[in-house]
RODO-2510 file (C-alpha; in nm, 4 decimals, decimal comma):
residues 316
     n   res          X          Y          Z
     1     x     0,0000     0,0000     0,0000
     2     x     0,1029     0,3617    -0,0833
     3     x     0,2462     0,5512     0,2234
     4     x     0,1122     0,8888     0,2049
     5     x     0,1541     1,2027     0,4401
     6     x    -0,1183     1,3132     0,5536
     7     x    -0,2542     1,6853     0,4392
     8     x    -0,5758     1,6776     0,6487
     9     x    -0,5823     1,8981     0,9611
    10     x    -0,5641     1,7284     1,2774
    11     x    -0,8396     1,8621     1,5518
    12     x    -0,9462     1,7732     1,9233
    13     x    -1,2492     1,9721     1,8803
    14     x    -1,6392     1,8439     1,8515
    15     x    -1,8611     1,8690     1,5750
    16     x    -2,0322     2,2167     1,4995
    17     x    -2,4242     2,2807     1,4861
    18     x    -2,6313     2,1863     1,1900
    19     x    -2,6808     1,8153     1,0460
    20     x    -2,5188     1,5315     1,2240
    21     x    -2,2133     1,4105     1,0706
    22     x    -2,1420     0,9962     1,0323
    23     x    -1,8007     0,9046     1,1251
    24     x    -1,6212     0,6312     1,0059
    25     x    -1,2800     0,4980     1,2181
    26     x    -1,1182     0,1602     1,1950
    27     x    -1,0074     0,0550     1,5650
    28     x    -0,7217    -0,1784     1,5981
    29     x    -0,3573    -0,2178     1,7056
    30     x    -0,0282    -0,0282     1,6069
    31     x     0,1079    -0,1647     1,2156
    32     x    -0,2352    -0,3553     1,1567
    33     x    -0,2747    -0,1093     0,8156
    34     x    -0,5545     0,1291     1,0057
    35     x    -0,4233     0,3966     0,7922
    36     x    -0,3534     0,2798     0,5107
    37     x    -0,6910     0,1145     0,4590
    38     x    -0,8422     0,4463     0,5005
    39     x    -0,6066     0,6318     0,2553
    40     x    -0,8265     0,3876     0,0279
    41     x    -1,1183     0,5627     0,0708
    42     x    -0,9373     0,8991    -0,0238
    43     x    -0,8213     0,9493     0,3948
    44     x    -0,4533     1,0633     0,2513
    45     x    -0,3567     0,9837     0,6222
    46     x     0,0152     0,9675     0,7033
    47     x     0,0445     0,5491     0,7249
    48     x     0,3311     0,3157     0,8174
    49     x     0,5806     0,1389     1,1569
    50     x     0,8780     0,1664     1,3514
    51     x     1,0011    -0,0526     1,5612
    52     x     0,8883     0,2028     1,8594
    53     x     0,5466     0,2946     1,7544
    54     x     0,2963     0,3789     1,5240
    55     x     0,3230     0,6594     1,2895
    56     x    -0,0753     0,7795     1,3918
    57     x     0,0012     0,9991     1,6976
    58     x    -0,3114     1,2401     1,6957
    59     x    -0,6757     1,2314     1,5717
    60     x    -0,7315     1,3275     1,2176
    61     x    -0,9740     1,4243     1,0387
    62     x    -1,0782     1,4209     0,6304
    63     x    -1,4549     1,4736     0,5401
    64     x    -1,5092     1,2763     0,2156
    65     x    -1,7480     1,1552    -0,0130
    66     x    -1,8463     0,7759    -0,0426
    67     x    -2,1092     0,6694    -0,2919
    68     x    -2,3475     0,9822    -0,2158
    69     x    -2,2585     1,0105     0,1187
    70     x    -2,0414     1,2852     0,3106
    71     x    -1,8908     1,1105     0,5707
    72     x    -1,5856     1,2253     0,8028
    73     x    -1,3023     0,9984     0,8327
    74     x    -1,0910     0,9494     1,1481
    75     x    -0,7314     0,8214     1,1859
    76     x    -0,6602     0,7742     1,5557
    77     x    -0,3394     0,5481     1,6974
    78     x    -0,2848     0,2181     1,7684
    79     x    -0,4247     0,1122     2,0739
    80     x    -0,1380    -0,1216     2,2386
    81     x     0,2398    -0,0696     2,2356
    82     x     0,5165    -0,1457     2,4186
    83     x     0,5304     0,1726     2,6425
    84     x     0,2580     0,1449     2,8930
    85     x     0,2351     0,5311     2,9072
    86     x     0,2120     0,5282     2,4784
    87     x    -0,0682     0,2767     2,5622
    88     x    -0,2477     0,4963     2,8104
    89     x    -0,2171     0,8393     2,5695
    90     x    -0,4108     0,6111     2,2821
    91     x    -0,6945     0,4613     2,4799
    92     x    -0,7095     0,8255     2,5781
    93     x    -0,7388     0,9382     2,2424
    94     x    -0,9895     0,6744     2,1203
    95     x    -1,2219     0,7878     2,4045
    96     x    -1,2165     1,1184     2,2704
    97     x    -1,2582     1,0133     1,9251
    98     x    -1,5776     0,8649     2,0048
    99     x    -1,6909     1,1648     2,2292
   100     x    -1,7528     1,4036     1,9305
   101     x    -2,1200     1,3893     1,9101
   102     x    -2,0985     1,1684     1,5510
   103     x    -2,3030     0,8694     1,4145
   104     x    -2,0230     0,6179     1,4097
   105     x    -1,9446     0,3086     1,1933
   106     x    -1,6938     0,1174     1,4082
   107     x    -1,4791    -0,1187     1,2506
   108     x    -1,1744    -0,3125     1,3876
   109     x    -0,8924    -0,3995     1,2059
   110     x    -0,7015    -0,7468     1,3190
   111     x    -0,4116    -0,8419     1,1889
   112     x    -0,4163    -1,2372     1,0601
   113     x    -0,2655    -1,5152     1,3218
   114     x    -0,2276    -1,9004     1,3520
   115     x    -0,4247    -1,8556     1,6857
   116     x    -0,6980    -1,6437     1,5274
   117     x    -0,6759    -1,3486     1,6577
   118     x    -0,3541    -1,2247     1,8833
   119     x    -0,3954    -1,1523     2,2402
   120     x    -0,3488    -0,7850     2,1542
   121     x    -0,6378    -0,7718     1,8759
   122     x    -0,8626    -0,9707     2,1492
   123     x    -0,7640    -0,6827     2,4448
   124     x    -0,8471    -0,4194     2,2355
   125     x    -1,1937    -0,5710     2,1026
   126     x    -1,2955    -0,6447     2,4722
   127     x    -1,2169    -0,2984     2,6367
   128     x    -1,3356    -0,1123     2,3260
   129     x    -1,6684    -0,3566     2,4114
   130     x    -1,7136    -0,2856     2,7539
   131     x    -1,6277     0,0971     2,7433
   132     x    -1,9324     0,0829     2,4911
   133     x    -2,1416    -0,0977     2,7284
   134     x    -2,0522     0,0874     3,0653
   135     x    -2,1926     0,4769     2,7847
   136     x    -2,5367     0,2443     2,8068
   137     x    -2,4826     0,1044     2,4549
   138     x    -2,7156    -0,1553     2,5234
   139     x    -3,0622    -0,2578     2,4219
   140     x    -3,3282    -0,5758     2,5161
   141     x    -3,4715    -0,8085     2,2526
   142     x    -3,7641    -0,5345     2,2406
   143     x    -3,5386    -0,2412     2,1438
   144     x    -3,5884    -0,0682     2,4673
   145     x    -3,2989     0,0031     2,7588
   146     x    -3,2743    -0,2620     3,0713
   147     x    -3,0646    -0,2138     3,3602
   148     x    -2,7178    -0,2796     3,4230
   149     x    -2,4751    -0,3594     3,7567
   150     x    -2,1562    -0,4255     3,7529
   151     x    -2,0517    -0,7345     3,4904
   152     x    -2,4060    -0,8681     3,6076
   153     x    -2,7742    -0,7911     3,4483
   154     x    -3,0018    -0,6488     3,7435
   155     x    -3,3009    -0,7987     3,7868
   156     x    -3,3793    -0,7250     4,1198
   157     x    -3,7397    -0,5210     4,0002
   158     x    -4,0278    -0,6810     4,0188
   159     x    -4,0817    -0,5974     3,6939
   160     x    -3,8838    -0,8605     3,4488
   161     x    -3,6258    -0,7352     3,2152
   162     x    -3,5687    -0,9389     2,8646
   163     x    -3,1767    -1,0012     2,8346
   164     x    -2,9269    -0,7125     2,7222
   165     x    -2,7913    -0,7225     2,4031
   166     x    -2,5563    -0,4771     2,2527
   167     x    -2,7108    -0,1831     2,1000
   168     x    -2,4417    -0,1190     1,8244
   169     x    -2,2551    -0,4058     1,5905
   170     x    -1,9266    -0,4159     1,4749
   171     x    -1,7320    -0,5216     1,1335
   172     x    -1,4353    -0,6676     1,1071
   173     x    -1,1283    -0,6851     0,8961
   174     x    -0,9311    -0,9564     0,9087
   175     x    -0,5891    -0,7868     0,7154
   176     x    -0,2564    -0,9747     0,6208
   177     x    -0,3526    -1,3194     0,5759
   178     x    -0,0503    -1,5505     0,4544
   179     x    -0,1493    -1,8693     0,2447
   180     x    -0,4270    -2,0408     0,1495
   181     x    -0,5353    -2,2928     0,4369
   182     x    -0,5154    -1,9902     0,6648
   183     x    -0,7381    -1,8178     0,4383
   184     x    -1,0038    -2,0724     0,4137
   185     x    -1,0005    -2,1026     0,8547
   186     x    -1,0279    -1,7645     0,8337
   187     x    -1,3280    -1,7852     0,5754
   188     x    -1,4940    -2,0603     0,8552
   189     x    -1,4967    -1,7646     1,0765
   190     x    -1,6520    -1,5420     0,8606
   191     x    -1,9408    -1,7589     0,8258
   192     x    -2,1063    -1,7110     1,1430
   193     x    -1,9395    -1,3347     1,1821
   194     x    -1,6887    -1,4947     1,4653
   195     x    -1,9762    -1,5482     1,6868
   196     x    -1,8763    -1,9303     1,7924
   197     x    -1,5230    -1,8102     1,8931
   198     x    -1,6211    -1,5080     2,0890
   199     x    -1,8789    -1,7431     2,2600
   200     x    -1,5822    -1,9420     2,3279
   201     x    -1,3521    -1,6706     2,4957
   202     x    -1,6720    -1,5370     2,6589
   203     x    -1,6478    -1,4975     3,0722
   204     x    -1,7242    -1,2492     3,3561
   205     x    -1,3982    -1,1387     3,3632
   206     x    -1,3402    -1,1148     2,9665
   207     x    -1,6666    -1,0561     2,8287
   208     x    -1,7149    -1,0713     2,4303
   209     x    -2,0915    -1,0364     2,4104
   210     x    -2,0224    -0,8769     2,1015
   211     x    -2,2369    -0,8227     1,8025
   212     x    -2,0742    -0,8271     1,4363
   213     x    -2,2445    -0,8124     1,1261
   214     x    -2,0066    -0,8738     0,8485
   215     x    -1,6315    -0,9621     0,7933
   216     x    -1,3539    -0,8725     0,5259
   217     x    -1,0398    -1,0797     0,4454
   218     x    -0,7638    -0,9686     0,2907
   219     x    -0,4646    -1,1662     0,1703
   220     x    -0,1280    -1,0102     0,2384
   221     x     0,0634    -0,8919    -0,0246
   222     x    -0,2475    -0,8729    -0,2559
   223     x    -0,2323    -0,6470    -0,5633
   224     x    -0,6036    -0,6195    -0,5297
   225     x    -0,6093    -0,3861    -0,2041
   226     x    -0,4313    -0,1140    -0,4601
   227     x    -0,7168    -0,1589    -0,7481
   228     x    -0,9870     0,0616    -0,8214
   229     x    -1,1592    -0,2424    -0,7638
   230     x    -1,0723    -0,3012    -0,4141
   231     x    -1,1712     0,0800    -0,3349
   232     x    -1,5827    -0,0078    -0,4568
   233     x    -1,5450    -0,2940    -0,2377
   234     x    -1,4154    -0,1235     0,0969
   235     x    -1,6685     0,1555     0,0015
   236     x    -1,9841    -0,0910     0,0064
   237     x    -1,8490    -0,2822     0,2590
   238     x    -1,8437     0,0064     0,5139
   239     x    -2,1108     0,1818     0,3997
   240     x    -2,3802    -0,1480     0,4337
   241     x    -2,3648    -0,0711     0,7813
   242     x    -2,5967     0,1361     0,9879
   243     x    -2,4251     0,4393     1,1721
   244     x    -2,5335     0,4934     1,5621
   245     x    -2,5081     0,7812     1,7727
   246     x    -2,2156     0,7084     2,0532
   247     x    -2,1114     0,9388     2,3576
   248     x    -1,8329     0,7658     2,5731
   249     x    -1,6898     0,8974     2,9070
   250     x    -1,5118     0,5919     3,0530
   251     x    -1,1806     0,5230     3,0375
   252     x    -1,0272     0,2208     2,8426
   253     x    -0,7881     0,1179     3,0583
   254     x    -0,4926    -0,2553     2,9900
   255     x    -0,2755    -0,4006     3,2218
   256     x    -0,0877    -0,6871     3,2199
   257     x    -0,3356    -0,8914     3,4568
   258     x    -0,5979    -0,8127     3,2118
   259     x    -0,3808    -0,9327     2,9245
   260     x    -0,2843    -1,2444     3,1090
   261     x    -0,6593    -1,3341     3,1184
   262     x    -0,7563    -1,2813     2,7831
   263     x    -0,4384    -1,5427     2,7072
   264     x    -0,5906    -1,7715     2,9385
   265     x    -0,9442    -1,7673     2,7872
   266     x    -0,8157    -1,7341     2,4168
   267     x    -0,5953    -2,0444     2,4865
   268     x    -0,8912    -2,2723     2,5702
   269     x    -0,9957    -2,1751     2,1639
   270     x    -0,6809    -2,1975     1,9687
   271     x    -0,7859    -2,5498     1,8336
   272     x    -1,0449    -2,3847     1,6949
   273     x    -0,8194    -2,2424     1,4399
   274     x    -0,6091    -2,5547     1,4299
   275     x    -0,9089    -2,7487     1,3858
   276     x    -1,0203    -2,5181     1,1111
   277     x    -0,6680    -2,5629     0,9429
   278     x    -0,6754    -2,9406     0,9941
   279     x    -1,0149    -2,9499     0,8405
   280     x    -0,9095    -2,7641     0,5540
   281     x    -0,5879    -3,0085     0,4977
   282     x    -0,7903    -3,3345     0,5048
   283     x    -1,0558    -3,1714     0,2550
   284     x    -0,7729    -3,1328     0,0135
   285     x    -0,6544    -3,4557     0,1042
   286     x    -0,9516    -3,6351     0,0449
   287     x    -1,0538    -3,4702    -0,2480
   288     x    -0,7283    -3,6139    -0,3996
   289     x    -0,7443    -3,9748    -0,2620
   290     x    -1,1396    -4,0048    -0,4314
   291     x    -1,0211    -3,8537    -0,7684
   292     x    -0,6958    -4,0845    -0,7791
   293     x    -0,9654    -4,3659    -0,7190
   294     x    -1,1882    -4,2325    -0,9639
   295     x    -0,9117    -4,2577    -1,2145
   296     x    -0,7140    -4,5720    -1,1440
   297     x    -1,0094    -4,7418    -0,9520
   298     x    -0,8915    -4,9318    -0,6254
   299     x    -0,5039    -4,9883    -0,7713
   300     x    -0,4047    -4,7447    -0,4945
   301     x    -0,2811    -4,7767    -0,1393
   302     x    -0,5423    -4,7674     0,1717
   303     x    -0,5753    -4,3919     0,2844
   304     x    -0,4777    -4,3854     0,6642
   305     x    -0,6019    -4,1694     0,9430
   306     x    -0,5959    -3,8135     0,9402
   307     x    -0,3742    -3,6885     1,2295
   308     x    -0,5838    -3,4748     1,4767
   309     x    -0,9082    -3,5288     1,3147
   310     x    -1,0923    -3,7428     1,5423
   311     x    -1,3413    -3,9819     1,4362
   312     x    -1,1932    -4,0041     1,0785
   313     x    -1,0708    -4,3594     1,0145
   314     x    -0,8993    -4,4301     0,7151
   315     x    -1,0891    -4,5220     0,4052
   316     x    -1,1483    -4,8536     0,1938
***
């Protein structure tokens, strides 16, 4: 992707009077191609990594038009980097980013991983989650707003309230993906919107009661992402989703005992994405061994067991 400086003016203030403004901003990690993504959609935001941090240091702003729509764009930094106090400055920036009075699309950006998603990616996706939830961002099955305490629902009324469920979805893209059995996990995934594996990493103390309503993959290294192409595609991909209204106050806050629990909860689902990977090996493999049979008929050896796919016995 093109590295481009940025020439848009960077601003802490909030929106003026008159119409509301929709805001788009990709949330994710330091060097997971925030910026750069955005520059696709005419951002011209200063992109890139060092080995110390991201380039993003500030919010920035770039009003543009997608389709027929005005809509602002926002660069903001990395969440998580080495320096705790870098760390601290972002989530401080994010919260003010999504303190400006706009109708937001929210998407995060994850960068591709053997275990799924990196214990970084999942931090940033549960804190961004529950700073959400603790502004009220919440809704029952009827549309209307329950009660919350604490981590817990409060249903100490007499009066019975339906279960919370967020009040604003999410998209995700999935960027960087290296080889083709990693794509097709990932594309397993994508199928239910990552619902199974946040059910999986789901607990009091990490909660991912998260709603998502569509995915993007992209390949590393693929020519595509520069095409004119790839530009309609990131368009209607972030423009099929419905903006909110969001007003945060809370502080999003990491430390290492929170990261240490997120690696204890994502480590009970990493053979989801072996699994996944596994799966997608054997259906290559046995795709082959019924052709070759198809072909020479039974003048080939006995197919054994596939290793780590239980219940699979080799075939006749």
């Amino acid at each position: 992707m093109s590295h481009s400086r940025s020439s848009s003016r960077s601003t802490l203030h909030p929106r003026g009077g008159g119409q509301r403004k929709t805001a788009l901003m990709f949330i994710g990690n330091t060097g997971v191609g925030k910026s750069a993504l955005l520059n696709q959609l005419g951002g011209n935001f200063k992109s890139g990594f060092n080995e110390r941090h991201g380039v993003t240091t500030s919010i920035t702003e770039k009003t543009v038009v997608l389709g027929s729509e005005k809509v602002v764009l926002m660069d903001v930094p990395g969440l998580i980097e080495p320096s705790k106090e870098a760390t601290d400055r972002n989530a401080g920036l994010l919260v003010k980013a999504l303190s400006r009075g706009y109708d937001y699309r929210l998407t995060f950006v994850v960068q591709a991983s053997n275990r799924t998603m990196t214990t970084d990616d999942l931090a940033l996706i549960c804190e961004v989650n529950k700073c959400l939830v603790d502004a009220g961002m919440l809704q029952d099955q009827d549309g209307g707003r329950g009660q919350v305490q604490g981590e817990h629902y409060d249903f100490s009324d007499e009066k019975y309230e339906p279960p919370l469920h967020p009040k604003i979805s999410f998209r995700i893209i999935v960027n960087g993906i290296s080889g083709q059995k990693l794509y097709e996990a990932y594309e397993w995934y994508a199928a239910d919107k990552f619902q199974a594996f946040f059910a999986d990493n789901n607990t009091i103390a990490t909660p991912f009661d998260i709603q998502v309503d569509e995915v993007l993959l992209l390949r590393a290294d693929d020519d595509a992402v520069e095409s004119r192409g790839f530009k309609e595609e990131l368009t209607n991909f972030v423009l099929r989703q419905k903006p909110v209204p969001v007003s945060v106050a809370a502080a999003i806050k990491f430390d290492d005992d929170f990261k240490t629990k997120i690696r204890v909860a994502a480590a009970r689902s990493q053979g989801w994405m072996e699994g996944a990977l596994v799966g997608a090996a054997g259906t290559v493999v046995l795709a082959t061994y019924f052709y070759a049979r198809y072909k020479l008929g039974n003048n080939i050896p006995q197919l054994p067991s596939i290793p780590g796919m239980p219940g699979m016995p080799g075939l006749p």
